[in-house]
ZABATI-870541 format. One record per residue: residue number from 0; residue in one letter; chain; x, y, z of N, C-alpha, C in turn. Coordinates in Angstrom, 1 decimal. Each point is the difference from the previous one (the first is absolute). Example, Ala and Ser with C-alpha at 12.3 -4.5 7.8 and 13.67 -1.06 7.14 Angstrom:
{resi: 0	resn: a	chain: A	npx: 13.2	npy: -5.7	npz: 7.8	capx: -0.9	capy: 1.2	capz: 0.0	cpx: 0.9	cpy: 1.2	cpz: 0.0}
{resi: 1	resn: s	chain: A	npx: -0.4	npy: 1.1	npz: -0.7	capx: 0.9	capy: 1.1	capz: 0.0	cpx: -0.8	cpy: 1.1	cpz: 0.8}
END
This chain:
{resi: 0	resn: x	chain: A	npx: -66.5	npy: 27.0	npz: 53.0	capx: 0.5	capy: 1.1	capz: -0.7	cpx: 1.3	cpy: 0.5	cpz: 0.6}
{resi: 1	resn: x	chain: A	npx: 0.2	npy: -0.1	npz: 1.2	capx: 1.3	capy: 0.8	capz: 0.6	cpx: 1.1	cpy: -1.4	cpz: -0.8}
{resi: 2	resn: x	chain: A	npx: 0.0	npy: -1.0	npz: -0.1	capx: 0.6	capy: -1.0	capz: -1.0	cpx: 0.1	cpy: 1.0	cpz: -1.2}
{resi: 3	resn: x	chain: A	npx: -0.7	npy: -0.2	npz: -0.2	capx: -0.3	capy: 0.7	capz: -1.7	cpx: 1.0	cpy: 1.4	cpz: 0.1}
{resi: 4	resn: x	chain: A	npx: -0.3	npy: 0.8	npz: 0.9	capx: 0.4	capy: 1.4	capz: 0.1	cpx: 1.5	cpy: -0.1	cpz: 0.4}
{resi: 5	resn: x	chain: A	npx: 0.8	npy: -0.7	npz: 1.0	capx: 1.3	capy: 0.0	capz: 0.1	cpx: 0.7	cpy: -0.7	cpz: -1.6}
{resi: 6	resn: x	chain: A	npx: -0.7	npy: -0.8	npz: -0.6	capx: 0.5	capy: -0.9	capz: -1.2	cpx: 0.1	cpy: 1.6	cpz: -1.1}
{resi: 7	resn: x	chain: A	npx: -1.1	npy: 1.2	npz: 0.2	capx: 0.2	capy: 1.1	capz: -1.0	cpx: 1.0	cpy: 0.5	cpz: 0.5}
{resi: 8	resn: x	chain: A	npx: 0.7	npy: 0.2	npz: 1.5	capx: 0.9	capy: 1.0	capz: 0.3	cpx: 1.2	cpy: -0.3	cpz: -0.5}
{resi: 9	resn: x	chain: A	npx: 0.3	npy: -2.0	npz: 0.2	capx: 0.9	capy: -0.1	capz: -0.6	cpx: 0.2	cpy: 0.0	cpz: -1.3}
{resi: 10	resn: x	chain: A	npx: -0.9	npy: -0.4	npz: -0.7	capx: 0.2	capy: 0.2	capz: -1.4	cpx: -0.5	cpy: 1.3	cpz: -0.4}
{resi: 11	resn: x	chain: A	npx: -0.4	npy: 0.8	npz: 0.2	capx: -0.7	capy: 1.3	capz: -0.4	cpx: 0.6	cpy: 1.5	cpz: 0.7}
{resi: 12	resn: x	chain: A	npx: 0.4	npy: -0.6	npz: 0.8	capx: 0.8	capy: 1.1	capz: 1.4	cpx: -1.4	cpy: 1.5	cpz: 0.3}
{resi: 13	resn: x	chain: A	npx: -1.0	npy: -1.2	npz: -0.1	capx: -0.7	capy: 0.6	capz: 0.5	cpx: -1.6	cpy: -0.1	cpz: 0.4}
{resi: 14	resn: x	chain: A	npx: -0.7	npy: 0.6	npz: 1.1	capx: -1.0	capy: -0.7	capz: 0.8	cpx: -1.0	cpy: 1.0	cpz: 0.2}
{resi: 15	resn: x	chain: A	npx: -0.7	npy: 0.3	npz: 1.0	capx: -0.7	capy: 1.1	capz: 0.4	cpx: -1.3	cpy: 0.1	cpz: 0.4}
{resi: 16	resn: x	chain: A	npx: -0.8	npy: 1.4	npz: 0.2	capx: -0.9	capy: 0.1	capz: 0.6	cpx: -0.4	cpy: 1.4	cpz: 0.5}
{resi: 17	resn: x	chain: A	npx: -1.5	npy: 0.5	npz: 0.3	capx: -0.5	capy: 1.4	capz: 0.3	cpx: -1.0	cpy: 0.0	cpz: -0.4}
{resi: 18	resn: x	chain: A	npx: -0.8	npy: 0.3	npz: 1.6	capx: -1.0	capy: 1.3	capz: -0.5	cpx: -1.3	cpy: -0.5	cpz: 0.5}
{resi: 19	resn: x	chain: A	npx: -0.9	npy: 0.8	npz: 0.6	capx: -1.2	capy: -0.5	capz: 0.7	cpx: -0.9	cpy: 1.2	cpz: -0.5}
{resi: 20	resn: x	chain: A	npx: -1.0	npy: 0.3	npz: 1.2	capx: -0.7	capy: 0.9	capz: 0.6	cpx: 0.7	cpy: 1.5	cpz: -0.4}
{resi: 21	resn: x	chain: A	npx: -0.6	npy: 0.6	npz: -0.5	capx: 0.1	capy: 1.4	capz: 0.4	cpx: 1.5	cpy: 0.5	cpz: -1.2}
{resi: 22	resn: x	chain: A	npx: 0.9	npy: 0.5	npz: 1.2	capx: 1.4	capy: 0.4	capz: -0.8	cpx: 0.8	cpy: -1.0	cpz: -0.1}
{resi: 23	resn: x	chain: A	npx: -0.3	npy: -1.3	npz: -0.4	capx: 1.5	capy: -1.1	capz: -0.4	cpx: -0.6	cpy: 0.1	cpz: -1.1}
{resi: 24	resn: x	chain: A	npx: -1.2	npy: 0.2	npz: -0.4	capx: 0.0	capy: 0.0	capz: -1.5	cpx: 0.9	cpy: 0.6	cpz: -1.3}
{resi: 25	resn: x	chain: A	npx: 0.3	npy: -0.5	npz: -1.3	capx: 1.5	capy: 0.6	capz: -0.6	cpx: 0.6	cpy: -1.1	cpz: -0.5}
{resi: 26	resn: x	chain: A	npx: 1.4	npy: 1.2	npz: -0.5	capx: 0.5	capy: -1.2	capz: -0.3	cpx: 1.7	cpy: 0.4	cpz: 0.7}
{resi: 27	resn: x	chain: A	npx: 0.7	npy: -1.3	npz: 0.7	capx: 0.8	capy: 0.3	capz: 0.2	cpx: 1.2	cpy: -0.9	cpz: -0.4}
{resi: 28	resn: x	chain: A	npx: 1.4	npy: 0.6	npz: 0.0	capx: 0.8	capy: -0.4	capz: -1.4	cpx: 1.3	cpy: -0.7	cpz: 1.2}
{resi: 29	resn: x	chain: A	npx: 0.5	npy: -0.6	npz: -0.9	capx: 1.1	capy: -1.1	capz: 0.9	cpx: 1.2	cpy: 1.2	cpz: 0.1}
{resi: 30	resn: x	chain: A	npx: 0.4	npy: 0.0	npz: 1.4	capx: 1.0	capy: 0.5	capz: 0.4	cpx: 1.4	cpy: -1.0	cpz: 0.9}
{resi: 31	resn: x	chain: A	npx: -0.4	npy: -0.9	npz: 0.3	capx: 1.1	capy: -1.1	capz: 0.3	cpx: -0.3	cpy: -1.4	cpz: 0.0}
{resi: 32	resn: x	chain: A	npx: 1.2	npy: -1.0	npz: -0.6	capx: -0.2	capy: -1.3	capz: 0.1	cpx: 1.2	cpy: -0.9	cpz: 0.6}
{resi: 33	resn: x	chain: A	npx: -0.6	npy: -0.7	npz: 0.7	capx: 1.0	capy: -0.9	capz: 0.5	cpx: -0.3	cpy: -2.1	cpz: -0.1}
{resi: 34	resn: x	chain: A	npx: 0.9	npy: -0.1	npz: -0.9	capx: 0.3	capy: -1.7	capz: 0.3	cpx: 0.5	cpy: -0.7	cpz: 0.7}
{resi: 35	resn: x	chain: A	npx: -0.2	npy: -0.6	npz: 0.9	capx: 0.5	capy: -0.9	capz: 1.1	cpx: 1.2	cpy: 1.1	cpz: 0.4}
{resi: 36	resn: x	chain: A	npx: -1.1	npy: 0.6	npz: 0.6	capx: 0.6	capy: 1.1	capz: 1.4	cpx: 0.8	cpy: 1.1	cpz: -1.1}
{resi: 37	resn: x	chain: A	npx: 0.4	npy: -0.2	npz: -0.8	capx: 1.3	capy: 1.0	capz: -0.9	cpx: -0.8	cpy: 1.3	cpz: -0.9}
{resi: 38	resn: x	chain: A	npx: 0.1	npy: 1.0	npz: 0.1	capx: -0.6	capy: 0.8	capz: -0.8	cpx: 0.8	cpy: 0.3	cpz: -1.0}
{resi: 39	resn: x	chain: A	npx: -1.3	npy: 0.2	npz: -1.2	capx: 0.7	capy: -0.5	capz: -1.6	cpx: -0.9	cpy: 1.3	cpz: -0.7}
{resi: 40	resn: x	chain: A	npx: -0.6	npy: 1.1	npz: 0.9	capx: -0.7	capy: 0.7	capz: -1.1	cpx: 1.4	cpy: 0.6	cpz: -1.1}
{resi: 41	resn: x	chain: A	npx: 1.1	npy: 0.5	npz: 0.1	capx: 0.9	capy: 0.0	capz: -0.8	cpx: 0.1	cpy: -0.2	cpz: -1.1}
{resi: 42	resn: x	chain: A	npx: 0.2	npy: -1.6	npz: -0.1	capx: -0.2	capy: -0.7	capz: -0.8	cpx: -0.9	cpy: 0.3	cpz: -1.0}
{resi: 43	resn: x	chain: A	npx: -1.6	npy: 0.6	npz: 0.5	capx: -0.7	capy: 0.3	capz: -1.4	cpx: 0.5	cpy: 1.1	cpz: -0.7}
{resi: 44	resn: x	chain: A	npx: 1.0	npy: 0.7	npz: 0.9	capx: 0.5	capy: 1.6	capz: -0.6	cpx: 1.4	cpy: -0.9	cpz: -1.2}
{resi: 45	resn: x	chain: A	npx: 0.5	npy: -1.0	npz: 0.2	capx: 0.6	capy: -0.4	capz: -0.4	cpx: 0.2	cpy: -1.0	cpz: -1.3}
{resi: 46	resn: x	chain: A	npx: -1.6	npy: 0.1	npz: 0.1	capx: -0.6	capy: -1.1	capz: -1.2	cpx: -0.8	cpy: 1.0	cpz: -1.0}
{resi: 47	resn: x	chain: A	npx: -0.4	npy: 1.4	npz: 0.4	capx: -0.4	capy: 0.9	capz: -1.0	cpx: -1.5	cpy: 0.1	cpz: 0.1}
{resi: 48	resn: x	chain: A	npx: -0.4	npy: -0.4	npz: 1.5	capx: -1.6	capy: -0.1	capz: 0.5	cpx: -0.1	cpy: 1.2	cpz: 0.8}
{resi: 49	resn: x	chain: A	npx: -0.8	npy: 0.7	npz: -0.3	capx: -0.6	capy: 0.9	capz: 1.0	cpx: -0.7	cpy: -0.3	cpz: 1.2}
{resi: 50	resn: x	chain: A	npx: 0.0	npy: -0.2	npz: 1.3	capx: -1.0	capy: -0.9	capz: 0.9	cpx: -1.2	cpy: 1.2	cpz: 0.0}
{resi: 51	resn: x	chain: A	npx: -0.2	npy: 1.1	npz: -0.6	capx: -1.2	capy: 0.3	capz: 0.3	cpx: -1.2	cpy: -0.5	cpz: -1.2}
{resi: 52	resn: x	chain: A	npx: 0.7	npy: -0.6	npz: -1.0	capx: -0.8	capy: -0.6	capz: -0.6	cpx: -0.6	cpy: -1.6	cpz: 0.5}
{resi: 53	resn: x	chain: A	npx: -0.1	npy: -0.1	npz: 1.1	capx: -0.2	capy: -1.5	capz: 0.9	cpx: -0.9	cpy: 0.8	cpz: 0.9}
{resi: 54	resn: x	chain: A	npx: -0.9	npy: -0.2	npz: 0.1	capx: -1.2	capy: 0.4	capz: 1.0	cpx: -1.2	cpy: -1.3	cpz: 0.5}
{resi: 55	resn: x	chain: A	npx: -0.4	npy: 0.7	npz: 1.0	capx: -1.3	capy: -0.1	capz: 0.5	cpx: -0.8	cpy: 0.9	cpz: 0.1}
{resi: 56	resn: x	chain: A	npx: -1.8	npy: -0.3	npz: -0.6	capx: -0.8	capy: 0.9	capz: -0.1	cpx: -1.2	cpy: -0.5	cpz: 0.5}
{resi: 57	resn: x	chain: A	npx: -0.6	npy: 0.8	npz: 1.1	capx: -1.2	capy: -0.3	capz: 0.8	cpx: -1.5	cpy: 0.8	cpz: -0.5}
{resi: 58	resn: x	chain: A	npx: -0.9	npy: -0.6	npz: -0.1	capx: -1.1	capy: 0.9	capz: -0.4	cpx: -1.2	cpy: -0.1	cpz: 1.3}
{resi: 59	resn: x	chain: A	npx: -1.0	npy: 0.8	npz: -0.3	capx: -0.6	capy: 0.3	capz: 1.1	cpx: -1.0	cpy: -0.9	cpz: 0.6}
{resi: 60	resn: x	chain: A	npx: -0.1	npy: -1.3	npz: -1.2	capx: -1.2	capy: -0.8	capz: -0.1	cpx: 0.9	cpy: -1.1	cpz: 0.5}
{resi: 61	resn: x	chain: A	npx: 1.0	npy: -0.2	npz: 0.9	capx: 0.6	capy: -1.3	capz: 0.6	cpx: 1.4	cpy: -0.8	cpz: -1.5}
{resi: 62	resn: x	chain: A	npx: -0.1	npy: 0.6	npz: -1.0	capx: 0.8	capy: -0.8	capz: -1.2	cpx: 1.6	cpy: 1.0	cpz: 0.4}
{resi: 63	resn: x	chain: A	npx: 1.2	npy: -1.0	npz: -0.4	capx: 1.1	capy: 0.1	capz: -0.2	cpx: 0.5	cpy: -0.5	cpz: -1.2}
{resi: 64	resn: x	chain: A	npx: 0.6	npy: 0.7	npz: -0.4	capx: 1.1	capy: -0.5	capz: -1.2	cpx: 1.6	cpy: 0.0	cpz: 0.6}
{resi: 65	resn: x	chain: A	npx: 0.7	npy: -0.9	npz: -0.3	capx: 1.1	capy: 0.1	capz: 0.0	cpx: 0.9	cpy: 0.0	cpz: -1.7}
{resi: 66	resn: x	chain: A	npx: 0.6	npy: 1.0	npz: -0.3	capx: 0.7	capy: 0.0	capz: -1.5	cpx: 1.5	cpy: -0.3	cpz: 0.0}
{resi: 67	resn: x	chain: A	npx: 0.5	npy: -0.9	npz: -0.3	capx: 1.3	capy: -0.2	capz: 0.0	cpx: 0.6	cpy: -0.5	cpz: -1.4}
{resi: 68	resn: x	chain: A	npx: -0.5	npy: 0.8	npz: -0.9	capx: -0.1	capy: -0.4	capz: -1.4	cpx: 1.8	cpy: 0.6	cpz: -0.4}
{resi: 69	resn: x	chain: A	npx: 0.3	npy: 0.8	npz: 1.0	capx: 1.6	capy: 0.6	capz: -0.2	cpx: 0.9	cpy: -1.2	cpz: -0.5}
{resi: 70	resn: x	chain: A	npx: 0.1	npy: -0.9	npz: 1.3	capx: 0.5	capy: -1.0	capz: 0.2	cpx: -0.7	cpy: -1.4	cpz: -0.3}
{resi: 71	resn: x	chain: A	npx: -1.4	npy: -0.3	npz: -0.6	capx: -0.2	capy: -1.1	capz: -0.3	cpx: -1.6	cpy: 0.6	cpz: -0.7}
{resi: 72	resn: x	chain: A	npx: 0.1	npy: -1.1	npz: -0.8	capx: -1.2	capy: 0.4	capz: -0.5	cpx: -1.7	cpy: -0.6	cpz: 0.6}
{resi: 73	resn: x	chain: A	npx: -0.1	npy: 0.9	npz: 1.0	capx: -1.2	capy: -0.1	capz: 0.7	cpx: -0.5	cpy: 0.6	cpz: 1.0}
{resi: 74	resn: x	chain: A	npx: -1.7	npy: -0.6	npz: 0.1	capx: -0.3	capy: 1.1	capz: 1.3	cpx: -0.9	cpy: -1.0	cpz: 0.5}
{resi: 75	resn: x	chain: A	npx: 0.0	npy: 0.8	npz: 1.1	capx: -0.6	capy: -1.0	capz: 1.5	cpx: -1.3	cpy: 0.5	cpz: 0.5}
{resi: 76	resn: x	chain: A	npx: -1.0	npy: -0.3	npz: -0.1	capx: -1.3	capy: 0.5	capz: 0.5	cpx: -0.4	cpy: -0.5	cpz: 0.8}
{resi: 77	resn: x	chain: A	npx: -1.0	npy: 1.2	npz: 0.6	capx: -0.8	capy: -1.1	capz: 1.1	cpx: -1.1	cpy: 0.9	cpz: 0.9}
{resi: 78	resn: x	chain: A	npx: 0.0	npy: -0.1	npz: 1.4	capx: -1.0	capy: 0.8	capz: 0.7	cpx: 1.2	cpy: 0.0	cpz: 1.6}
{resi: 79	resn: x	chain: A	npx: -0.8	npy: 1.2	npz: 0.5	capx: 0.9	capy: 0.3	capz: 1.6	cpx: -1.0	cpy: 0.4	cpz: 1.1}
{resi: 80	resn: x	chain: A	npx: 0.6	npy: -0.3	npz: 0.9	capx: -0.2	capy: 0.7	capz: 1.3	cpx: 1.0	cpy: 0.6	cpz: 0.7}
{resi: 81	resn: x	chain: A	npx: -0.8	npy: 1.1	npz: 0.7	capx: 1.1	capy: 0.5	capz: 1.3	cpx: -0.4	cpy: -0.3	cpz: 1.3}
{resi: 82	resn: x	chain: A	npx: 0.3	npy: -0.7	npz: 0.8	capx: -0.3	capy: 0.8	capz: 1.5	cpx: 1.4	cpy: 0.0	cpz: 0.9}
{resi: 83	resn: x	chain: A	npx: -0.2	npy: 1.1	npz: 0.8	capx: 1.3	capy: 0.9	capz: 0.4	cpx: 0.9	cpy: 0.5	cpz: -0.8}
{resi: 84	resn: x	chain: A	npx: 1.3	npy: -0.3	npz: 0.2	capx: 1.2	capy: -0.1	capz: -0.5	cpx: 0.0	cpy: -0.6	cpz: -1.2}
{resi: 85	resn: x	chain: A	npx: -0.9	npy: -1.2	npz: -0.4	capx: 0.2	capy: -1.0	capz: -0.9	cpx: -0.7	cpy: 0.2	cpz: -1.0}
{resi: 86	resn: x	chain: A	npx: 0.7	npy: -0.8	npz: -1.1	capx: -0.7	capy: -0.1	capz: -1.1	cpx: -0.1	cpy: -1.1	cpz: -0.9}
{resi: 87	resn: x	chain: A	npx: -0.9	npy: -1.0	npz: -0.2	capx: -0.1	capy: -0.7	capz: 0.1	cpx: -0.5	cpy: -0.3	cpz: -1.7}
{resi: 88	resn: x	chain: A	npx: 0.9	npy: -1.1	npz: -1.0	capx: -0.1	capy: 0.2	capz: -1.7	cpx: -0.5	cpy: -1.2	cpz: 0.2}
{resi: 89	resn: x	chain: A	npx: -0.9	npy: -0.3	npz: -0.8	capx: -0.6	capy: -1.5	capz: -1.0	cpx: 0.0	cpy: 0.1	cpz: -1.2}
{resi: 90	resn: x	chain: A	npx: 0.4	npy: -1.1	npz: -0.2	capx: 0.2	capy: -0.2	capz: -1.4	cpx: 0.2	cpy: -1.7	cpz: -0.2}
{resi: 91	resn: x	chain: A	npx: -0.5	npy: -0.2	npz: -1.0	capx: -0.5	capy: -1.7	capz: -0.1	cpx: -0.2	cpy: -0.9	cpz: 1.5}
{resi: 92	resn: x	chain: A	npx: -0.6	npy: 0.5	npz: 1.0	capx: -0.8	capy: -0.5	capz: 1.2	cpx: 1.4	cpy: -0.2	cpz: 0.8}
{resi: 93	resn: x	chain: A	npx: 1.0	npy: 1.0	npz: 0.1	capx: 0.5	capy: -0.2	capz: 0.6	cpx: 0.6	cpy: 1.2	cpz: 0.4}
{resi: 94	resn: x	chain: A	npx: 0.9	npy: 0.4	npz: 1.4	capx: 0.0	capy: 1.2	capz: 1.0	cpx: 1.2	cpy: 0.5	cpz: -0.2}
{resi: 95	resn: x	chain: A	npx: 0.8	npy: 1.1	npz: -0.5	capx: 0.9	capy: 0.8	capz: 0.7	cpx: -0.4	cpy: 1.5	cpz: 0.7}
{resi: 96	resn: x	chain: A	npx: 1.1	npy: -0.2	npz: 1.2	capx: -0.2	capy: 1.2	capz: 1.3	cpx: 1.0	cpy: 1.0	cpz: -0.3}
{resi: 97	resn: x	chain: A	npx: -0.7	npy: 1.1	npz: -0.3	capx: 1.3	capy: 1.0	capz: -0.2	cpx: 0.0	cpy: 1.2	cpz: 2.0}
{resi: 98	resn: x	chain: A	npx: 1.0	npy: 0.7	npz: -0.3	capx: -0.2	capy: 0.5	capz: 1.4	cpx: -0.4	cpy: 1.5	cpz: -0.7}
{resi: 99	resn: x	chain: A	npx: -0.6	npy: 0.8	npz: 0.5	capx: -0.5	capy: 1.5	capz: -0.5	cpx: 1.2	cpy: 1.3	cpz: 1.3}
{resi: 100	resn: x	chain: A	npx: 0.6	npy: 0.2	npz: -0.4	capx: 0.8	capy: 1.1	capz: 1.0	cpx: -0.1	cpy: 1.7	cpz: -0.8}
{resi: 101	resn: x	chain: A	npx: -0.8	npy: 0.4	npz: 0.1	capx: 0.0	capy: 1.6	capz: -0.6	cpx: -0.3	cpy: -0.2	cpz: -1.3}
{resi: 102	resn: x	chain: A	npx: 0.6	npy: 0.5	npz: -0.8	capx: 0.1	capy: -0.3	capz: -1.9	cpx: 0.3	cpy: -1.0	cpz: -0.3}
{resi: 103	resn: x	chain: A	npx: 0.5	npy: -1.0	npz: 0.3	capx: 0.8	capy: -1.3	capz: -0.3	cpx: -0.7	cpy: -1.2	cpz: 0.7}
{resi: 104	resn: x	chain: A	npx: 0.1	npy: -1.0	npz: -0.9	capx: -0.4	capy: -1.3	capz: 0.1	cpx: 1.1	cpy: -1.0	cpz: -0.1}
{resi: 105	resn: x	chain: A	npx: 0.0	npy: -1.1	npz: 1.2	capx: 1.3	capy: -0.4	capz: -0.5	cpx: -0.4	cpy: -1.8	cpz: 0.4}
{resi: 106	resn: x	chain: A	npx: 0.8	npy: -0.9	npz: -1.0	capx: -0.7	capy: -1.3	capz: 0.0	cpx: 1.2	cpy: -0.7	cpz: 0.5}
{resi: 107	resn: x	chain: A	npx: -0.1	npy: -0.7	npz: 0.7	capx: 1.2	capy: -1.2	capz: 0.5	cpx: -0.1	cpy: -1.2	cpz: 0.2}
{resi: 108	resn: x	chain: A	npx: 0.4	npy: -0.8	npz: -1.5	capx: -0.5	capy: -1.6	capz: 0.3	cpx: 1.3	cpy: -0.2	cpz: -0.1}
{resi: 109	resn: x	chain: A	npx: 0.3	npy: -0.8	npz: 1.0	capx: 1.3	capy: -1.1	capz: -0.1	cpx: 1.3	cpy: 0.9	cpz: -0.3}
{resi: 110	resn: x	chain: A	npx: 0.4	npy: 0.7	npz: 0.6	capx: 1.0	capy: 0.4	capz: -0.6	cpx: 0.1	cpy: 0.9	cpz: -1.2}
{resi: 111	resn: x	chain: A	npx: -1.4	npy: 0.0	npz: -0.8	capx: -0.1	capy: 1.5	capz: -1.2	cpx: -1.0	cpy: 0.7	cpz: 0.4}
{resi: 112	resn: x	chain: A	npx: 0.5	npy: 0.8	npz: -0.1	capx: -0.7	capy: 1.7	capz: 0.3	cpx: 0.1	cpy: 0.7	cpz: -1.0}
{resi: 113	resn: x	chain: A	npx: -1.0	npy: 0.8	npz: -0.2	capx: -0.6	capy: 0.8	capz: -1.0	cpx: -0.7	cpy: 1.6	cpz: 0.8}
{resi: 114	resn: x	chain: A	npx: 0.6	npy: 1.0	npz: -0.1	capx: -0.9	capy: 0.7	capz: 0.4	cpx: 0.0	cpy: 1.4	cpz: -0.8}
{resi: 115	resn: x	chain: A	npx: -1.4	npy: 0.6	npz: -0.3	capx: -1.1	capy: 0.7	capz: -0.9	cpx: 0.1	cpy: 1.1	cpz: 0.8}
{resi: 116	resn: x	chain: A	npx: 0.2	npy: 1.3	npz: -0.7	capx: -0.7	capy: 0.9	capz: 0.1	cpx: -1.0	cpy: 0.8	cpz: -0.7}
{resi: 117	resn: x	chain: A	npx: -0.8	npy: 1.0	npz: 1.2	capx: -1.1	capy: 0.6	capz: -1.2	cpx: 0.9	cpy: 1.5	cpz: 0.0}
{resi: 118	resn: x	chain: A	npx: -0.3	npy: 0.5	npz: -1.5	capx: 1.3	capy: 0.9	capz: -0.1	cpx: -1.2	cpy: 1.6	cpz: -0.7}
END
């Protein structure tokens, strides 16, 4: 999956992740993206995309959705964990690690970063 998930950042300019236990549950909405190291959330202001319509949404029973139907038509399901800091997405048997810092969730494969807040 992190294959899979850098292949959406580039083509999709967008990735993600949130939400465990307790208060990560929600939904929280893309606030910055970066492509090999370059930040491009702009760009969606530029193309007529709202990034708060790009989200991640956690529920209380371990499921995530990711919606990125703004920019592509589709969505990403699956199931999570947290422990500590981390947050940990599955989706077709395979792992992305997002980091948890306060409100924000933020994912870093290879060079794209994606990071979510809950607003």
């Amino acid at each position: 999956m992190k294959k899979t998930l850098a292949i959406i950042l580039v083509l999709l300019f967008s990735v993600a992740l949130l939400t465990g236990c307790g208060g990560l549950t929600g939904r929280y909405t893309l606030v910055s993206m970066g492509l090999d190291g370059d930040d491009i959330t702009e760009m969606f202001t530029f193309l007529g995309i709202d990034i708060n319509d790009i989200y991640l949404e956690f529920t209380s029973d371990g499921k995530f959705v990711m919606d990125m139907t703004a920019i592509y038509s589709g969505r990403m399901e699956g199931t999570y964990t947290v422990s500590g800091n981390k947050v940990t997405l599955t989706s077709n048997g395979e792992d992305v690690i997002g980091i948890i810092h306060g409100n924000r969730i933020t994912i870093d494969e290879d060079e794209n970063k994606a990071v979510f807040e809950k607003r």
